[in-house]
Every structure is written in C-alpha cells, then in structure tokens.
C-alpha positions as CSV (number, residue, x, y, z in Angstrom):
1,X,161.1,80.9,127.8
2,X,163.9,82.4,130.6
3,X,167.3,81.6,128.9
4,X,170.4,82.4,131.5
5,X,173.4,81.7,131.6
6,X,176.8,84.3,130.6
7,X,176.9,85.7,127.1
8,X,179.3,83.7,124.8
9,X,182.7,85.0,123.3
10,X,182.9,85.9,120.0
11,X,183.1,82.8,117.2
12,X,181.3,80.6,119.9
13,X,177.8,79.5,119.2
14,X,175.2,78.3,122.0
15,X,174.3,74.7,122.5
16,X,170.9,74.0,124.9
17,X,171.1,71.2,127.4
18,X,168.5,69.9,129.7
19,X,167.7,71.4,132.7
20,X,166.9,69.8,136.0
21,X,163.2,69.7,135.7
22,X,160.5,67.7,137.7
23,X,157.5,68.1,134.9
24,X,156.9,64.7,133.5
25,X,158.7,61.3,133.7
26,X,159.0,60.5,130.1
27,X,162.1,58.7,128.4
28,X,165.1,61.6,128.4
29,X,166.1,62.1,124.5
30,X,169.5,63.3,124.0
31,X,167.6,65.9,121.1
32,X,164.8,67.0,123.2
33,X,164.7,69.6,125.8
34,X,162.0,68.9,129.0
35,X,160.1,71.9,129.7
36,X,156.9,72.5,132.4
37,X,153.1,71.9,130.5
38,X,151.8,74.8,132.8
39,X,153.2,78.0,132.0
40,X,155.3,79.9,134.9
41,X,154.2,83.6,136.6
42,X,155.4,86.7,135.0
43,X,155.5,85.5,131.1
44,X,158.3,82.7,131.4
45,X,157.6,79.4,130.1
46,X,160.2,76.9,131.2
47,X,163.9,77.0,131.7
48,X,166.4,76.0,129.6
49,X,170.3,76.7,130.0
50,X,172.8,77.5,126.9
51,X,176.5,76.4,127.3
52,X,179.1,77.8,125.1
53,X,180.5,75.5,122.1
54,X,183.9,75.9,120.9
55,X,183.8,78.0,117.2
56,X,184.9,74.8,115.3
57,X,181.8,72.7,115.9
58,X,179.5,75.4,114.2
59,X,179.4,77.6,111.7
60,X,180.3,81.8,111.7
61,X,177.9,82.7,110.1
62,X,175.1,84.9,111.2
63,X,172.9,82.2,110.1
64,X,173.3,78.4,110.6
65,X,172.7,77.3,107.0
66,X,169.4,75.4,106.4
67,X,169.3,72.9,103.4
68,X,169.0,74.3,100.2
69,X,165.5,72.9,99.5
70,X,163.8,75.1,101.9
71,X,164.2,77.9,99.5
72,X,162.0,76.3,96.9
73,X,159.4,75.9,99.9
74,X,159.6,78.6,101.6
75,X,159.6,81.0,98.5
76,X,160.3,84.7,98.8
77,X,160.8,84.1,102.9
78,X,164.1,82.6,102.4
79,X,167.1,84.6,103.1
80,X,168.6,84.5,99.2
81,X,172.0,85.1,100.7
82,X,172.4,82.4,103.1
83,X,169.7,80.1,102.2
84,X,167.9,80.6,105.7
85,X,163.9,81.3,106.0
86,X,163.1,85.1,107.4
87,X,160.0,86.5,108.2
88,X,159.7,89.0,105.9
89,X,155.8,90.0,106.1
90,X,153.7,91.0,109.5
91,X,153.8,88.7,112.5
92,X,153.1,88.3,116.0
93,X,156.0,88.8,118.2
94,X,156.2,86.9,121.5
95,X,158.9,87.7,124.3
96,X,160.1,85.0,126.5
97,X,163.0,86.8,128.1
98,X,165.6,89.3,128.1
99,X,169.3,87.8,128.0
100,X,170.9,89.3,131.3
101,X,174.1,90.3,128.7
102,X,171.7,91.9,125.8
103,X,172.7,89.2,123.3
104,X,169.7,88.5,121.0
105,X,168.8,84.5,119.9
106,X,165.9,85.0,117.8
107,X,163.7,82.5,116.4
108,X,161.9,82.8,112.9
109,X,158.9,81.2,111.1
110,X,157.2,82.1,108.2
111,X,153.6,82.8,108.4
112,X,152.9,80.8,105.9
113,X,149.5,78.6,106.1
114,X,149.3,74.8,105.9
115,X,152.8,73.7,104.9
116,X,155.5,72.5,107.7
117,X,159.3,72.8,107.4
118,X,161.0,70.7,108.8
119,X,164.8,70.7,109.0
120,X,167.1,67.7,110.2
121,X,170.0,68.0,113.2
122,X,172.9,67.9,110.3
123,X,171.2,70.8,108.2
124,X,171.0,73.5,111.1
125,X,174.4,73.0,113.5
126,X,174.4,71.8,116.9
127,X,172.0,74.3,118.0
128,X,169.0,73.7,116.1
129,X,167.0,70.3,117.1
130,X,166.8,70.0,120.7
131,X,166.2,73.8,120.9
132,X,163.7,73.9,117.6
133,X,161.8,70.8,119.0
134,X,161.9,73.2,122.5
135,X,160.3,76.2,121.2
136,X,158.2,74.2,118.3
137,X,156.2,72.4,121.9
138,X,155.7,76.0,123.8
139,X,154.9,78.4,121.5
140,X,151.8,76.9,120.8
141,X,151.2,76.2,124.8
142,X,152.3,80.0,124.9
143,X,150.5,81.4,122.5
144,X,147.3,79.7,122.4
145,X,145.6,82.6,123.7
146,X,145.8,84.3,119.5
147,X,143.7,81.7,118.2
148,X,141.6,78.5,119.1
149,X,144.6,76.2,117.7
150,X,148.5,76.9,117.4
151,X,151.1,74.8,114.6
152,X,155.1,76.5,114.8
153,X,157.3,75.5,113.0
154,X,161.3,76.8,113.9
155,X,163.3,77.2,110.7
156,X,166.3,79.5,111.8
157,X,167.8,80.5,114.3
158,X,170.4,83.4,114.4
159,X,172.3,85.7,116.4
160,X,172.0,89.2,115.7
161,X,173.4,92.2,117.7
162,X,170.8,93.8,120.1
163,X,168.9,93.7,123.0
164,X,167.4,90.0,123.7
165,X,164.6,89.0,122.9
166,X,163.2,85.9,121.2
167,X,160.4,86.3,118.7
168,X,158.2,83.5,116.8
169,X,155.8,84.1,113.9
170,X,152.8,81.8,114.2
171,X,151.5,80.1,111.1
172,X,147.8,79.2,110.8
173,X,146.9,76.5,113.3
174,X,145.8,72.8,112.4
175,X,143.7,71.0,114.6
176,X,146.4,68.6,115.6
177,X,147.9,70.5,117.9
178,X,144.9,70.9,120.3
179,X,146.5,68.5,122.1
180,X,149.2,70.7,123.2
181,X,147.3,73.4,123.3
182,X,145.4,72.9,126.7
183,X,146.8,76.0,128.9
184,X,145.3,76.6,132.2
185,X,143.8,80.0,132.1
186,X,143.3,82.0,135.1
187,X,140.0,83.6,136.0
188,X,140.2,86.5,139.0
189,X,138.1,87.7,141.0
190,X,138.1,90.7,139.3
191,X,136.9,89.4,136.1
192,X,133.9,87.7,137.8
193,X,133.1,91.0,139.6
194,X,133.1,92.6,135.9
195,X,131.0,89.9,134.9
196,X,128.5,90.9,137.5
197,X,128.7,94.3,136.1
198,X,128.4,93.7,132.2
199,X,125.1,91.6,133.5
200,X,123.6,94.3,135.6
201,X,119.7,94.6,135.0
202,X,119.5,91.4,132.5
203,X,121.1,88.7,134.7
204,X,118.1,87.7,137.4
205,X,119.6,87.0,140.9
206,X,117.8,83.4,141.3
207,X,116.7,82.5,144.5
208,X,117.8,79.6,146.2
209,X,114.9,77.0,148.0
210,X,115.0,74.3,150.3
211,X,114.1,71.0,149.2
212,X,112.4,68.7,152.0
213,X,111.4,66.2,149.4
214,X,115.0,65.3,148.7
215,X,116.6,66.4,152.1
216,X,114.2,63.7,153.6
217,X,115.0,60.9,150.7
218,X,119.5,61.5,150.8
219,X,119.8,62.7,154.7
220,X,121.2,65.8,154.3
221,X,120.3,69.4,153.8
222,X,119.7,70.1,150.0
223,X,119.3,73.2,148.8
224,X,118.6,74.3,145.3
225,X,119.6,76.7,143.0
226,X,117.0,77.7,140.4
227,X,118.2,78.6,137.4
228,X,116.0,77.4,135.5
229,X,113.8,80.7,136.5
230,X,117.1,82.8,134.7
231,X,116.5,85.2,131.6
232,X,116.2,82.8,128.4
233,X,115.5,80.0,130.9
234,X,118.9,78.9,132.0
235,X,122.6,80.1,133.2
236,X,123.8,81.2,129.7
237,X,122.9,84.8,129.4
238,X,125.4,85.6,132.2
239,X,128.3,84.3,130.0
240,X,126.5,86.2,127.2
241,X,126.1,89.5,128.2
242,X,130.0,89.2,129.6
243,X,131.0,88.3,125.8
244,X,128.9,91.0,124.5
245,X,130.4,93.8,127.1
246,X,133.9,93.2,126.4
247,X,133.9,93.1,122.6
248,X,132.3,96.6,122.9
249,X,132.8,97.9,119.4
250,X,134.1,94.8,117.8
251,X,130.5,93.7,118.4
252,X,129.1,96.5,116.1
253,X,129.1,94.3,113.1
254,X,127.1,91.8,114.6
255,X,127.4,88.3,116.6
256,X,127.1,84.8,115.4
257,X,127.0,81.7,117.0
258,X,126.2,77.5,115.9
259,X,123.8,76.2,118.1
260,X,120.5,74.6,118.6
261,X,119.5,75.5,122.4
262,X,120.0,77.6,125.5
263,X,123.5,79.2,124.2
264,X,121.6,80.5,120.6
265,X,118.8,82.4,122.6
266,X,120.9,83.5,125.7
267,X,123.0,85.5,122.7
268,X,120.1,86.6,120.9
269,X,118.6,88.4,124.2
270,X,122.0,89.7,124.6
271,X,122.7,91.1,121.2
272,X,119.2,92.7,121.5
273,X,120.2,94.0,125.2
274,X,123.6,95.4,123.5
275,X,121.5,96.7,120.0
276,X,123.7,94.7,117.8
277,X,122.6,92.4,115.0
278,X,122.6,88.5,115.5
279,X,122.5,85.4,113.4
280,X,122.1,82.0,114.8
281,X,123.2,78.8,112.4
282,X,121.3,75.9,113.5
283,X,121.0,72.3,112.2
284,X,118.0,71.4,110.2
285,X,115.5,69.7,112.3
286,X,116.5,71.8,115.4
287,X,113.6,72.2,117.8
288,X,111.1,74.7,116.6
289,X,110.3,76.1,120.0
290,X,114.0,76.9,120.9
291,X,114.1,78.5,117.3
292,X,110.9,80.1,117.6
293,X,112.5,82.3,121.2
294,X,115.5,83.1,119.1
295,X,113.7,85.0,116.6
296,X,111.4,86.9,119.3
297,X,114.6,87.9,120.9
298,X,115.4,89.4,117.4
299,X,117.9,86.9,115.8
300,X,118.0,85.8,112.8
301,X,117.8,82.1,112.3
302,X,119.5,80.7,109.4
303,X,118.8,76.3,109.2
304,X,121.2,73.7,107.4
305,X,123.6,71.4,108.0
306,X,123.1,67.8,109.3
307,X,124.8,68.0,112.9
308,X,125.4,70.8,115.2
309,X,128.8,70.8,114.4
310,X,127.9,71.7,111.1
311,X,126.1,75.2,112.5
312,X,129.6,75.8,114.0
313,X,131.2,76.0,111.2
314,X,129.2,77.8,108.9
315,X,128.7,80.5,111.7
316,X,132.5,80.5,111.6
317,X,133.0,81.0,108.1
318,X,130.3,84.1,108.2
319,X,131.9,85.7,111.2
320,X,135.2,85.5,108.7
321,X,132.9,86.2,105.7
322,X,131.3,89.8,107.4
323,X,133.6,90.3,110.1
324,X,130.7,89.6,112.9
325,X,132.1,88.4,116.4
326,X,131.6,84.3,116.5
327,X,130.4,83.7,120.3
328,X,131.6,80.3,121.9
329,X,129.5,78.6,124.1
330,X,131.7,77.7,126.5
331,X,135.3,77.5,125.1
332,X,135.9,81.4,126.1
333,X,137.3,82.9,129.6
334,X,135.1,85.7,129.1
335,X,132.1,83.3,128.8
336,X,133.7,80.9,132.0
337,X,133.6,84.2,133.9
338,X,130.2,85.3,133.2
339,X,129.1,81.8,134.4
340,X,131.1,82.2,137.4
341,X,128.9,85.0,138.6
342,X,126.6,82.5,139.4
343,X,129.0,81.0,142.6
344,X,129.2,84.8,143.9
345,X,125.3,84.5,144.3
346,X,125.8,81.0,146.2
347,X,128.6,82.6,148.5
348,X,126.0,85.6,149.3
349,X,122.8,83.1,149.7
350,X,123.9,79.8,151.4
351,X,125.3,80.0,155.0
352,X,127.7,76.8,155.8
353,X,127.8,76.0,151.9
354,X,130.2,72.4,152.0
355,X,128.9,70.4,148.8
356,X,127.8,72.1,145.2
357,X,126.6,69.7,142.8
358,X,126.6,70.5,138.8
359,X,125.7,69.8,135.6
360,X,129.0,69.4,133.5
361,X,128.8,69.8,130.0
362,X,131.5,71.8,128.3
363,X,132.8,73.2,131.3
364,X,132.2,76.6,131.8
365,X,129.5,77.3,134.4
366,X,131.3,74.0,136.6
367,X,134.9,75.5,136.2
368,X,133.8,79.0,136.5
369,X,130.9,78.2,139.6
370,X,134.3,76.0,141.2
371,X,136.4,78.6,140.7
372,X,134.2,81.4,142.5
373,X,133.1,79.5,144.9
374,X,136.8,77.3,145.9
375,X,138.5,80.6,145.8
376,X,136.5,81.9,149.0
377,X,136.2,78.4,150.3
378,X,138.8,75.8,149.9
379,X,137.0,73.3,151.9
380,X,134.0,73.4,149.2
381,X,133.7,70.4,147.3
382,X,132.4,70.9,143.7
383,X,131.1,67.9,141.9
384,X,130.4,67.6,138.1
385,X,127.8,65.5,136.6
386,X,127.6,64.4,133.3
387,X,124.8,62.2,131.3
388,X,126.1,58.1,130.6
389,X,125.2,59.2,126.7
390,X,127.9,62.1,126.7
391,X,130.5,62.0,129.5
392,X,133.8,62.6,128.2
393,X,134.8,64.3,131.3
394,X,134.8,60.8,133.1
395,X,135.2,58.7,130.6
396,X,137.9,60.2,128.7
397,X,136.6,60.0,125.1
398,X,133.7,61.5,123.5
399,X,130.8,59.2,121.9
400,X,130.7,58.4,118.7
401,X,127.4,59.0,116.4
402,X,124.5,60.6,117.4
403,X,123.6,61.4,121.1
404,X,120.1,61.1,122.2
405,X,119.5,61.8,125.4
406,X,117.2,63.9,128.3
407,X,119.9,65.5,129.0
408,X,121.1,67.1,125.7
409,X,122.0,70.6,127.0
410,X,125.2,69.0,128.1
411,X,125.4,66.1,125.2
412,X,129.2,67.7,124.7
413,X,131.4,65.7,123.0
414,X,134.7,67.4,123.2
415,X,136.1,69.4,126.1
416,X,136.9,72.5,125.5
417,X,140.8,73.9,125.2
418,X,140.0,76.6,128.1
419,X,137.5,75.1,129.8
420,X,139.2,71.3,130.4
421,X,142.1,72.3,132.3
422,X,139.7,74.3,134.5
423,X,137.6,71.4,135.1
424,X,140.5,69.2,136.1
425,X,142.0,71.5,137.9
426,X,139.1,72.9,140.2
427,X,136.6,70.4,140.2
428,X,136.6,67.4,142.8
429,X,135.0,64.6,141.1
430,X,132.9,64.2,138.6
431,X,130.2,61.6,138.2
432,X,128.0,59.9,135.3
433,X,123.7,59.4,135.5
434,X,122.1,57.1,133.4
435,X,118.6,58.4,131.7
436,X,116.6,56.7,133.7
437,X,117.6,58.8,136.6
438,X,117.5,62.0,134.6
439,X,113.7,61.2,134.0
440,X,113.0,60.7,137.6
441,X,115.0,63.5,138.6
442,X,113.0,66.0,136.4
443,X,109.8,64.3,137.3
444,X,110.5,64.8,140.9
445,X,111.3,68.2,140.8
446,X,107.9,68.9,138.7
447,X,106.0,67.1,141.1
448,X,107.4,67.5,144.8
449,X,109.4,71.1,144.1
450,X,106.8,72.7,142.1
451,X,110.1,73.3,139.5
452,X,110.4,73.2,135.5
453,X,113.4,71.7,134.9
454,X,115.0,70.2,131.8
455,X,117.4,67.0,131.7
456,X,120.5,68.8,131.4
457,X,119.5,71.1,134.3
458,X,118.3,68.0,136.5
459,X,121.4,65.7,136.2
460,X,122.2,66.9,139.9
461,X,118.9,65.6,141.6
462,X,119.2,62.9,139.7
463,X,123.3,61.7,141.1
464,X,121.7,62.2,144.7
465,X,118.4,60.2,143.8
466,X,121.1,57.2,142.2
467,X,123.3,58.1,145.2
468,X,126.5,58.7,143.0
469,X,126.9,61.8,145.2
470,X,126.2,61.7,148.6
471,X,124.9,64.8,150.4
472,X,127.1,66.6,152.9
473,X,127.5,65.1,156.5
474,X,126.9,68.8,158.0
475,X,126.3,72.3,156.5
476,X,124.2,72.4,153.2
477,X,124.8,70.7,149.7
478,X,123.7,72.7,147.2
479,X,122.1,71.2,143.8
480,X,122.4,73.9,140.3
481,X,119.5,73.8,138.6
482,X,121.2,74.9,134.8
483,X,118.0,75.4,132.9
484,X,114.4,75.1,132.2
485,X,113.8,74.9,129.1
486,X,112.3,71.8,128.2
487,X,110.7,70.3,125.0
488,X,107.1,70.4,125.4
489,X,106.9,67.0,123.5
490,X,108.9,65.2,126.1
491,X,106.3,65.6,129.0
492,X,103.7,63.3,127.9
493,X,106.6,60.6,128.0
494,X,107.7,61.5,131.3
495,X,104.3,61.3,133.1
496,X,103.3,58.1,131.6
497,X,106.9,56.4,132.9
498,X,106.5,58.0,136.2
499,X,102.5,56.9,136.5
500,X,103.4,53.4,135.4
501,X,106.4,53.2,137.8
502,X,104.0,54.5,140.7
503,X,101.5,51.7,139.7
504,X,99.5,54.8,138.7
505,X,98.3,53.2,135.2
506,X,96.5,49.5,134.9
507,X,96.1,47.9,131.7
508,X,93.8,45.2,131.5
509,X,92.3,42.9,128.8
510,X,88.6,41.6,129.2
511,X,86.0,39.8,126.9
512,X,82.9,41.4,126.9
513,X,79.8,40.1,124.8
514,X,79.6,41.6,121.9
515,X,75.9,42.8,121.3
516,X,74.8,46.1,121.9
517,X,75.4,47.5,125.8
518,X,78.5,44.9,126.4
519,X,81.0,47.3,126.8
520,X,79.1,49.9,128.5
521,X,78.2,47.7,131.1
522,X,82.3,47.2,131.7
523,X,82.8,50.7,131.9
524,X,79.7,51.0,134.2
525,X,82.2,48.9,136.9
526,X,85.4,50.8,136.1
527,X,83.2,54.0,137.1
528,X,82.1,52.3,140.6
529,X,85.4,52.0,141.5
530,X,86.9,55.2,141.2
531,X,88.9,54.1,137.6
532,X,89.8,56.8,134.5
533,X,89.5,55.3,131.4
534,X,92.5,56.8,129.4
535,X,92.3,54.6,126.7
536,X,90.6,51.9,125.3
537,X,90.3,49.4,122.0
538,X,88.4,46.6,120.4
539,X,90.6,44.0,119.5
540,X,88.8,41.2,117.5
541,X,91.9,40.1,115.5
542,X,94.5,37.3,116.8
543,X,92.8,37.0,119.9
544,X,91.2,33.4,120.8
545,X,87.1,34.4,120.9
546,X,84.3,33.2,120.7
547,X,81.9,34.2,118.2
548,X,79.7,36.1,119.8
549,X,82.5,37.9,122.0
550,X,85.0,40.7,121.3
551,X,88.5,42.1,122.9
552,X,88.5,45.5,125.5
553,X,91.9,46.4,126.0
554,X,91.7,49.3,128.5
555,X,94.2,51.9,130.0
556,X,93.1,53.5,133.0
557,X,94.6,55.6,135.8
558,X,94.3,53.9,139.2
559,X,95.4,55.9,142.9
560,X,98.3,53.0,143.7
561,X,98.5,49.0,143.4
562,X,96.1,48.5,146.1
563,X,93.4,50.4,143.6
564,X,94.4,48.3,140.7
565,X,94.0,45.2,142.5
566,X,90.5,46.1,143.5
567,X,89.4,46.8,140.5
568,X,90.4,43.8,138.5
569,X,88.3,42.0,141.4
570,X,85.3,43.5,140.7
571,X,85.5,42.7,137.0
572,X,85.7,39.5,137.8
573,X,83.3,39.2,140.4
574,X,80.9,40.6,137.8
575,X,81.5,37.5,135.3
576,X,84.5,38.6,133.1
577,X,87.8,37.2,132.1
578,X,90.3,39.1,132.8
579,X,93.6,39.1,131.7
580,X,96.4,41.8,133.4
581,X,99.9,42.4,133.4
C-alpha cells in the first residue's frame, strides 16, 4: 500500500480519502476506500492519499481508543493502558511503503485464530473504518502467498516515531476469504527453465505426431502431443519433480499428497527419484490399478475416507501431524511451472504453431502450457477443454454430488486460488464436451493413431471431432494428449459402443426347432456368411412359441450394415423367423 502525501503537524491526525481509481465500478461508500484487485510492480498495492485533520476532531493520544470490550476479547494482546489491541507475540511483517517524511502509521492485529474483532467508526476516530475496511481487503490479496487462505482483521491503528512502515499480523485464515484471495501470480521464464532442470533425466521429452485421420476429418493440420507416453503415464511428474527440487531439505521428512490418480503416482516416482519417503491418502474404493503403481513407485498407500476431498484433508492434517511437505496438484506455482515445461517442448517441436488445444482441469498444465507458449507467441491461441460433468471454468460453478465421467482426470470442482486467475488471464476460450464425444475421441485415437489415451487426456480430439474448436485456417493446431492412463475395465465398454455405432454388432432373434441339431443348423448359416457369434441365449420364457420351438437370441460381429443385412437374408431364406432391431 503506497501512502503519499506531506507528513502532518504535530496534534493533527490523518484521515484517508478516496483516490481517483479506475478498478471497479461499484457504488462509492463514503466509509470505504477503492483500491486495484491486481496488485501493482515493485510491492505496492493500491494508492490511497491521507489529508491532515485538524487536532480537535481526534484524539492525542498515541492510540485512538478502541471500545473497552476488546480487552476481554482480545486478552493479554490488549494494550492495558489505553485499551487498544497490540501484537505482542511473533508475526509476519508486511511493508507496503516507506512515508517519504519517515512518519510511521502502523497497523496491528493479533494473531489470534478463529475470533474476528470488529470495531465500529465512533470507537476508533475518524481514521479507523474507511482505512481498516482498506487494509482488512488487501492484506489478504497481499499476503496470500503465506498460506492457502488469508482472514485480517485491523484493530489499531497508531502513530509511533520512526521510519515508516506499515506492518499487519495475519491471523489463521478461514475459507471465506478465498474469494478475495485470487492474486494473479507471475510465472517467468526463468522458473520454467528451472523447471526443465529439476526434471532433467525423469521428465521424457514426448514426441509430437501428425494425425491424418483427424487432419482429413476437421480441415486443418493437427498435430498431437503425446503425453500419454510421459513417466507415470501423463504430464504430472514435471510439476512433481519441480515441487520436489525446490523444497530441497524441507522434503527430508517426507511428501504427502490426497489423491486417487495421475497426481498420487507422478509424486510417488518423484519422491523415489529425490529418496524421500511418501504417503498417498486416497478414498476408499479408489481404483486398484492406479493404487497398485503407487506402491511399486515406493509410496505408501493409506485408504479411507468417502470422497477425494476427504484424502485431502487427512494428508493435510499428517503433513501438520509429522511435518512432511503436503504436494498440491495443481494449486502451486512451482507445480504450474513444472507443467509449463511442457509449452517449451511445443515451441522447440512445432514450426508455425497457431492453435493449442487442452485439457483443463484445475489449471495448471493449461495456464502454465499458455503461459510458455503466449509469452514467445502472442498470436497463439490456447483453448481449454473441460468435460460437460465438471466444467466450472465455463460454467462458473462447480457440480454438485458425485461426478462420473470418462474424463475424471479433470472432474475438478473448484478452481484453484493460483491457477484461476492464470486461466482467465492467459487462456483464450475455453470449451465444454459431452461424454459421448470423450468416448469417440479415445476410441479414435486407439484405433486410427495407434495411441492409449484416457478421457481426461482425449477431451481435445474430442472438441475438434464435436467441432467446438475449429482447427487453424493455416499453420498447425496442436492437440495435448494429458495422459494415458486408463482403467482397464472401461475398454470393453468403449469397443462395444464404437462396434455398435459402426453397425459392427447385429443382434437378432430367431425360432429354431427345438429337438436335437436346431440350433446348430442356425449357426451352420451364420458361419457361411462370414458372421462371429459373440453371444448367444435360449430364451423359452415370455416369448410367444410354439411347443415344439425355442428362442436364439444371438450377438454377432458383422464387417458393416451391408453384412448385417445379408445375413439376416439368408436366415430367412433358409425358413426362419427372424426378428432384428
């Protein structure tokens, strides 16, 4: 906070006023001060201008008196003498500026957790609201880089001799002040280039193919990035062996982390890469196989809890419990610039780059790919895609409930605090896929590009297949394959949809006689035209037969409609009813 303005005379106390400001178009309140929601360069965080007042509007004193409550509240942090709260433990001191005339106007809070203080305009002079209200919004925008979550509270202010400088003491945060809390944080270069570093001889460069398949179906030139063919099977070890190289020695206890998928064994691999112990909180019926690759990497694997969310905060509470380093996902500029290094590698591989497409989940591999990438070239235009289950991103508010969905790598129902204002900031749209087109898009890629993709990792194919995102006039679009891990269980599902959709599958319903040799003188036809049996049943029950007849229901695999039409015209050229869909 830059406070100017000429030093007042002796007996005269300062009153803040509003400063020209074009941040916001909100109502103007007499008692509140406008100040910018971005922070300024070099530390200062808003203007606002002190005019003298004459002596007889405010008190003397060195202290504007508070009420006389706030001692009972505030305990053994209240100044006995004047009845005004004083930090008088350890806190964090944060300078907003240096008064050009080396008066001090210091501002104290008690660090004191989970109780507010709250003191009216008549109990703390002409100075107090509009400038406590002030400092009460910044701090936590200011701050927010000390903990996830920031809650200030201004109880005093004063004006001691010295040089100027105005420090807060931050009590613990709440959660309701995330809101406020949403600073843009700025990733360099530099940081990405470290990020390269800390990942040097784990983090695969991942080759970049062509895809004729879909540059043939959208009209463009589509390249793809294949990620899915990364360490641990998707993007996230380069944002975890980032985290893991800057803690350094505040990793030696060990690293935790809540999470059921590609951010629990991308930490594991990293911890074992760093030699540093690591536990993994998941929820209980997580998927075994994911489970099963965190404890080859060396992790241990600790179930409970009903929701993810649940895994997040028990790994919390043991990283307070043992002093381990908790490892966010995405929520982390460390992690944003690990995934970051991934646009470097696009920069150096694709010639006339113009379009990236991307998954968008929490945010950090979009914002931090963005970032890299729209640094070097402006004219780039990044596009985020998110899942129609989970898409709070585009829609603006996270589902409620349970998410099922293919894609449920980025199933994220809350933006992060770092990551949002990256995303807003860098990205240029961002665009939602239904399932449907996640399931084609993985099948497609399986089929035509030879590639193992899961749903979170395919939701770019699958915005160009539904033509959310059209490719790039000229020059090459560029599709980011996330990850590849996919549930083995899934695949049966997604071949039988894609058959059926082909007209791969027939099911067909005949009677057949039933005495010995009926039905194999069926399958006998099915065989002469080229027809797998894939399945088949006696149904005798609820069916209209006759007495001497019985049901075939039968699933068999066909080359296309054309085959499926010719064989249901030999089985009834041969004598048999035959009912299709």
């Amino acid at each position: 906070m830059e406070l100017g303005g000429q030093s007042p005379a002796r007996g005269e106390h300062l009153r803040p006023r509003l400063a020209a400001t074009p941040f916001g178009e909100r109502g103007r309140n007499p008692a509140h001060v406008e100040v910018p929601l971005q922070p300024r360069s070099g530390g200062h965080l808003g203007d606002i201008r002190l005019d003298p007042v004459p002596a007889h509007l405010g008190p003397g004193r060195p202290f504007h008196r508070t009420a006389q409550g706030m001692g009972h509240d505030l305990g053994p942090e209240t100044d006995p003498e004047n009845g005004n709260p004083l930090v008088m433990g350890t806190f964090h001191k944060s300078t907003f500026g240096v008064h050009q005339l080396g008066h001090p106007w210091p501002v104290h809070t008690p660090l004191r957790p989970e109780q507010e203080h709250q003191i009216g305009p008549g109990q703390i002079g002409p100075v107090g609201r509009p400038l406590a209200v002030t400092l009460a919004e910044r701090v936590s925008l200011g701050a927010q880089v000390m903990t996830d979550e920031t809650r200030v509270g201004v109880v005093g202010i004063g004006d001691h001799e010295g040089a100027h400088t105005s420090t807060v003491g931050r009590a613990v945060p709440t959660r309701s002040d995330r809101e406020v809390a949403n600073v843009a944080i700025e990733i360099t270069d530099d940081d990405i280039r470290r990020a390269r570093e800390a990942g040097s001889g784990v983090v695969k460069h991942t080759p970049v193919t062509s895809s004729f398949a879909l540059s043939e179906r959208t009209g463009g030139q589509i390249v793809l990035k294949a990620e899915n063919l990364q360490r641990t099977g998707s993007f996230k070890i380069r944002g975890a062996m980032n985290k893991l190289a800057t803690l350094g020695s505040a990793a030696s206890a060990g690293v935790t982390a809540g999470s059921a998928g590609n951010h629990a064994q991308a930490l594991a691999f990293a911890a074992r890469s760093h030699g540093v112990p690591c536990e993994i909180y998941v929820p209980k019926n997580a998927p075994i196989a994911k489970m099963a690759a965190c404890r080859s990497y060396g992790a241990t694997v600790i179930e409970g809890g009903d929701s993810l969310d649940d895994a997040v905060v028990r790994a919390r509470a043991r990283a307070e419990e043992t002093g381990m380093a908790f490892c966010h996902p995405y929520d982390d500029p460390v992690v944003v610039a690990g995934q970051a290094t991934l646009g470097f590698e696009l920069l150096d591989d694709v010639k006339d780059l113009q379009r990236v497409i991307i998954p968008l989940g929490g945010g950090g591999l979009a914002s931090g790919v963005a970032i890299a990438v729209k640094r070097q070239l402006p004219h780039v235009k990044v596009i985020g895609v998110q899942v129609e289950a989970c898409a709070p991103y585009a829609n603006g508010q996270p589902p409620s409930g349970p998410v099922i969905t293919l894609a449920d790598g980025i199933a994220v129902k809350r933006p992060g605090d770092v990551t949002r204002p990256l995303v807003e900031k860098w990205l240029d749209d961002v665009v939602v896929v239904d399932e449907n087109a996640v399931a084609d898009a993985m099948v497609l890629l399986m089929e035509r590009s030879k590639l193992y993709v899961e749903g979170a990792g395919a939701v770019g194919v699958s915005a160009l297949l539904s033509e959310h995102v059209a490719p790039a006039r000229h020059g090459i679009t560029c599709v980011v394959l996330s990850g590849g891990n996919v549930d083995l269980g899934v695949v049966p599902g997604l071949i039988r949809r894609h058959e059926t959709q082909a007209g791969r599958r027939l099911i067909v319903f005949v009677r057949v006689s039933d005495r010995p040799g009926g039905l194999a003188q069926l399958l006998a036809i099915f065989a002469e035209q080229g027809a797998s049996v894939i399945d088949i049943e006696h149904v005798r029950e609820g069916v209209d037969l006759q007495v001497r007849e019985t049901g075939v229901n039968a699933v068999l695999e066909v080359r296309g409609p054309e085959h499926s039409e010719s064989v249901i015209e030999a089985v009834r050229a041969a004598g048999y009813a035959v009912a299709a869909p």
